[in-house]
C-alpha positions in Angstrom: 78.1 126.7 19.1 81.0 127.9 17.0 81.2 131.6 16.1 82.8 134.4 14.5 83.2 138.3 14.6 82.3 140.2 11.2 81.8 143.5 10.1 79.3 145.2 7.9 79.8 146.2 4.7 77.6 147.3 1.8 73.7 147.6 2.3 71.9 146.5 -1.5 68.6 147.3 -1.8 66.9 145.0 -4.3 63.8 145.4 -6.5 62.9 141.9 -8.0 60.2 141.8 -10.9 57.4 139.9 -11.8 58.6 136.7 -12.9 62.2 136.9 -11.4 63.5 134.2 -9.2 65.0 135.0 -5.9 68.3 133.0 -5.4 69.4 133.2 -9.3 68.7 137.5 -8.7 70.5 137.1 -5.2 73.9 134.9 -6.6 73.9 137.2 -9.7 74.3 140.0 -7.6 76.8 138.4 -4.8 78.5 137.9 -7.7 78.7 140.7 -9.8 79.4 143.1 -6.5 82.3 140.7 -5.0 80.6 140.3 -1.9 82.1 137.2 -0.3 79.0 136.7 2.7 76.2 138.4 3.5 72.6 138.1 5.4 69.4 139.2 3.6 65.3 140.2 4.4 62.8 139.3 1.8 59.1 140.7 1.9 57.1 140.8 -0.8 55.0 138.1 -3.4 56.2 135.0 -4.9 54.2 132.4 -7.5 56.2 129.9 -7.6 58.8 127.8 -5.8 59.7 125.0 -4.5 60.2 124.3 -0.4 61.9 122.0 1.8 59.5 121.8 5.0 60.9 119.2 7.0 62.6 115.7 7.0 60.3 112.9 6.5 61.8 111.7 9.9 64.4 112.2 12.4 67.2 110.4 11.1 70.4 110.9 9.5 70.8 111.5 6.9 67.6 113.5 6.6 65.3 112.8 3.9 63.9 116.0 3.2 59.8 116.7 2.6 59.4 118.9 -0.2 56.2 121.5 -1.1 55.1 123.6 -4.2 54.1 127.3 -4.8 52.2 127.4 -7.7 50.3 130.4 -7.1 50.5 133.8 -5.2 51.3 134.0 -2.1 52.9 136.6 0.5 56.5 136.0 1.7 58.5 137.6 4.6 61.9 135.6 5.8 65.5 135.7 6.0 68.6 134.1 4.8 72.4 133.9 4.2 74.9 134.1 1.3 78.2 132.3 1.7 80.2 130.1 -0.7 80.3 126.9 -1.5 82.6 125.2 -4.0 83.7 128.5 -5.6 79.8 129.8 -5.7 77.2 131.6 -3.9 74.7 129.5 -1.9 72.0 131.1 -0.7 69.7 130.2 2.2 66.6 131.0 2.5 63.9 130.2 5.3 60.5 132.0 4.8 56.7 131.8 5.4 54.5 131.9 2.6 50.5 132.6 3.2 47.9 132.5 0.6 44.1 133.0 2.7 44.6 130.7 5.4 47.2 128.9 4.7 50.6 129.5 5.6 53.3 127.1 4.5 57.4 128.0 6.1 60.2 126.2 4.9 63.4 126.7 2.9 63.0 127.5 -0.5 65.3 125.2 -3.1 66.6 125.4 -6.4 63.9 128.2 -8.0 61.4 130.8 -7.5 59.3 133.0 -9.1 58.3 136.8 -8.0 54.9 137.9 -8.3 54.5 141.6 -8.9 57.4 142.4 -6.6 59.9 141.3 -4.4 61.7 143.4 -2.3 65.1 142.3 -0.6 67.5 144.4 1.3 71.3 142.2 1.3 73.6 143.0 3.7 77.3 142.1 3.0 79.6 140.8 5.9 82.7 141.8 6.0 86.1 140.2 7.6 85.0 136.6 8.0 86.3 133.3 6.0 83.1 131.1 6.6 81.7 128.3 3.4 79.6 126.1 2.9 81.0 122.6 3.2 79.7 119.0 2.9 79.0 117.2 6.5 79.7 113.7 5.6 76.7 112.9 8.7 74.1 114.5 7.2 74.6 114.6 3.5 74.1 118.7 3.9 76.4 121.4 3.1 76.8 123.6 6.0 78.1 126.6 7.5 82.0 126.0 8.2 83.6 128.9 10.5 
């Protein structure tokens, strides 16, 4: 395990829309703010989006499963906000339910809020940490 000491900065309190998607809202305002990290809680509804559940197998480097949201569903989860090539990556691992099924994995490339979407974004302070390319796994990950 490799670590770092940071500090706490700004807390954001975030009211997404109906119809607004998560981790364009959550760069926009990474952006806009200057924060340079932070960790975030999401709770709230979400009707569509697109989820990486798993890699088809245990090898490197992983090919990833992928899943749909195409209608409602509950969300609750967590993520991270550093940079990577000069922009904000998000990261996001949730569970989304709908009746009895409950589907967790990391949500990629969009999303879509039902009725609301509530997110509370904490910015970290004193830390250099990006998101870099690991040539063994084809993945950009956390470099600290």
């Amino acid at each position: 395990m490799r670590y770092k000491t940071a500090g706490v900065g700004r807390v954001f309190v975030c009211r997404l829309d109906n119809g607004d998607d998560l981790l364009k809202c959550l760069s926009e305002l990474v952006v806009t703010e200057g924060v340079k990290a932070a960790v975030f809680h999401v709770v709230g509804g979400m009707k569509g989006g697109k989820l990486v559940v798993g890699p088809e197998k245990e090898t490197m480097p992983p090919e990833p499963v992928y899943r749909e949201i195409t209608e409602s569903h509950e969300v609750t989860g967590m993520g991270t906000i550093f940079y990577r090539d000069g922009q904000p990556s998000v990261h996001f691992h949730g569970a989304f339910g709908k009746r009895d099924m409950v589907k967790v994995g990391c949500l990629r490339e969009f999303s879509e809020t039902f009725i609301v979407l509530e997110a509370i974004v904490t910015e970290l302070t004193g830390i250099d940490a990006q998101r870099r390319l690991d040539p063994a796994t084809g993945i950009y990950l956390l470099n600290i």
